[in-house]
N, C-alpha and C positions, 0 to 999 in steps of 0.2 A: 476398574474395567472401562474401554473405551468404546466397547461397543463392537469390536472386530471379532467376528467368526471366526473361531477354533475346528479347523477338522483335524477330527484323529486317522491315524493312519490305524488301517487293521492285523488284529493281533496285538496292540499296544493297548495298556493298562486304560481301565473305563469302557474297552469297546467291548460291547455283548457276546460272551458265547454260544458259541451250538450245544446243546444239551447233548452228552455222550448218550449212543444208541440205546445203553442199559436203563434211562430214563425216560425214555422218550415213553408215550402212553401206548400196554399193549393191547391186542382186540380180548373181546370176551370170552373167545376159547381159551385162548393163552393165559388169562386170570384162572378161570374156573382149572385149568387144566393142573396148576400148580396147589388148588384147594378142595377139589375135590374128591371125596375117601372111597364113593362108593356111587358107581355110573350101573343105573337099571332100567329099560323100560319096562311102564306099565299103566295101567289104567287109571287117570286121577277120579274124578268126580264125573258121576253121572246121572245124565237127569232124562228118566225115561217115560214115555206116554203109556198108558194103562188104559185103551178106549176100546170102546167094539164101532171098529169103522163105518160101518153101512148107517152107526146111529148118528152120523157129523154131517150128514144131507137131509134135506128138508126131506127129500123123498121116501129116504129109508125109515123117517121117523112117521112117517103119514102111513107107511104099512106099518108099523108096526104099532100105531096108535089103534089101526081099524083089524088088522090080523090077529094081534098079540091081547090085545085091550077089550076087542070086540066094541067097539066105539062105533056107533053110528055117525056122527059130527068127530069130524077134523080137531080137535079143542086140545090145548094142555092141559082140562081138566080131567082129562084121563089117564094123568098120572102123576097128578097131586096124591090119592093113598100109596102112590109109590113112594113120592119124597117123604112123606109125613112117617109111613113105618121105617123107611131107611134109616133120618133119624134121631127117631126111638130109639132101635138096636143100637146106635151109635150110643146113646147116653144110656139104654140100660146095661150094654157089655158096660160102661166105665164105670158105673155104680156096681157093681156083681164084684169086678174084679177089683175093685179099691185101689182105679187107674187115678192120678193128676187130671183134673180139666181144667186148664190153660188159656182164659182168653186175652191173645196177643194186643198190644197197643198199638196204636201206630206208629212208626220207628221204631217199634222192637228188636233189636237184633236177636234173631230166634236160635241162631246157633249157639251165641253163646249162653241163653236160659237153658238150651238141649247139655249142653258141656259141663253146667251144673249143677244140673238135675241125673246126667246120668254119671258126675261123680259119686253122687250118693245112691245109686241102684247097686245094690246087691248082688241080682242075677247076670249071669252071662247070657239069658235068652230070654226075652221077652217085651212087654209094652214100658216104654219109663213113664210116660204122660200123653196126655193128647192136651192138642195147640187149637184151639178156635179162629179162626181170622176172617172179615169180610174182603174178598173182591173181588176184581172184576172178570166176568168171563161170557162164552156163550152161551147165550139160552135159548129158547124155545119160545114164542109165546104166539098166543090167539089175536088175530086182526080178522074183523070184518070186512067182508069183501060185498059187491053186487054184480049179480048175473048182466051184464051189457045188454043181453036180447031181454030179460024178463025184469029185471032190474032186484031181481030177490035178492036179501040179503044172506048170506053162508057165512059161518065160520073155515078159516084156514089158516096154517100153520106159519110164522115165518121167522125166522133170524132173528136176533136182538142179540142187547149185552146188559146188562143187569151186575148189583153185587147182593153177592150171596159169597152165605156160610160156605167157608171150608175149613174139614178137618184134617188137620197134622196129626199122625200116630208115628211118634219117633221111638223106635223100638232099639234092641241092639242084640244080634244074630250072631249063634256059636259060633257060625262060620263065615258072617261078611263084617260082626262088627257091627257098627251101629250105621243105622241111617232112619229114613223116615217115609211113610206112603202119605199122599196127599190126596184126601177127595171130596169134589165138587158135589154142595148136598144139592144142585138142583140135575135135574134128567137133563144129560144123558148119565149122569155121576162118574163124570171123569174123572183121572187118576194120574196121579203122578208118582215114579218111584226113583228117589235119591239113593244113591249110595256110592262107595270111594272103591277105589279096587286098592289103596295101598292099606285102609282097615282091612281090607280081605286077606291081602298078604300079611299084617302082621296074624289075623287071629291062624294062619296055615303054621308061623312059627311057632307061637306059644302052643299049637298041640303039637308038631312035632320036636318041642323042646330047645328049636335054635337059638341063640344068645341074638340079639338084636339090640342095637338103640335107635329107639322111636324119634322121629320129630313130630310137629303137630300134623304136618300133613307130607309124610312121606318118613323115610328110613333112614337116618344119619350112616350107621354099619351093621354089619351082618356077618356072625362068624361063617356062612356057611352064603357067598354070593350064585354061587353057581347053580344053588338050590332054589335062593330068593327069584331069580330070573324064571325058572321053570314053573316056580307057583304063580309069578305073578302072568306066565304064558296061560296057565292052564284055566285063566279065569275066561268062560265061554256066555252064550248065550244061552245054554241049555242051564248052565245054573243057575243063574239073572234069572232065569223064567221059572226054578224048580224055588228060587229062592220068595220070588212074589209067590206062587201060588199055595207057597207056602202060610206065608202070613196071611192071604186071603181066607184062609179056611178057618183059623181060629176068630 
């Protein structure tokens, strides 16, 4: 070689082709569109609040510590015998019913201890385990204040965050399938309720006998789509809420 530059002429052998159309990269409908067996909406995972409102304001907990408590002093000590029997019940139901008590590590992935723990439950309706975990949330507590004109000192109420106990009761329900209620053992004992609306929809199949294949979180096929769509329609809030006050009562 002498060093002289070669240019090729195009179209002549070494010069780069255009990729024909049928290669070129398609968008993601057009992938999905040629793979997938069975298109449904519905409800994936939901994670809902469980509180009684008026108790998330300093105010509404200041009547209700002096109205409800009969509390002469502003104090969170007036509903320390709340938390303390709260719970109690919590660990004498577990003992009674010869529930799992479960305390989580940190880093636990909880779902998957829930997955194999409720491979080996027996029942289609009921508690698998309860999960213990510390964190962090709102709380309530007592700060001393002074009167500006008298300079006295009073107890009152105010904000913080704190970790405390909560407990996970991962259950699994004839008719939503499994999920889990979560609740904060300090006042106001909030609540939290997880659950999937595509467990909901498979456990509608399995009682009305349709042939289905499961994924982990959702439905691969469905003899019967026409159906699958109208269950997974029919999953409301009137359920969601017959379905919590459900489990609240046992």
């Amino acid at each position: 070689m002498n060093g002289t530059t070669v240019r090729r002429s195009p179209g002549r052998k070494g010069t780069p082709r255009t990729e024909p159309k049928s290669k070129l990269p398609q968008t993601v409908a057009e992938v999905l569109g040629k793979h997938v067996r069975l298109e449904v909406e519905s409800i994936d995972r939901m994670y809902l609040n469980a509180i009684v409102p008026r108790l998330q304001i300093v105010e509404g907990v200041l009547r209700f510590i002096r109205q409800q408590r009969k509390a002469k002093v502003a104090s969170s000590n007036a509903v320390e015998p709340m938390t303390r029997r709260f719970v109690h019940a919590i660990e004498r139901f577990v003992e009674q019913q010869g529930i799992p008590m479960v305390s989580f590590q940190k880093g636990q992935r909880k779902d998957e201890l829930a997955a194999e723990l409720r491979a080996k439950f027996p029942q289609r309706d009921g508690v698998i385990f309860v999960g213990k975990a510390q964190e962090k949330c709102t709380v309530y507590r007592t700060e001393k204040r002074h009167n500006p004109k008298t300079k006295r000192a009073y107890a009152w109420i105010v904000k913080s965050s704190a970790l405390v106990n909560h407990y996970y009761f991962y259950c699994v329900d004839e008719n939503f399938g499994p999920f889990f209620l979560k609740f904060c053992s300090y006042f106001p004992y909030n609540a939290k309720l997880c659950l999937n609306g595509h467990e909901y929809a498979k456990q509608q199949l399995e009682r009305e006998q349709i042939a289905y294949q499961a994924l982990d979180n959702g439905i691969r096929s469905c003899a019967a789509p026409g159906r699958l769509q109208r269950i997974c329609d029919s999953l409301s809030a009137a359920k969601i809420d017959a379905l919590l006050r459900k489990w609240l009562r046992r």
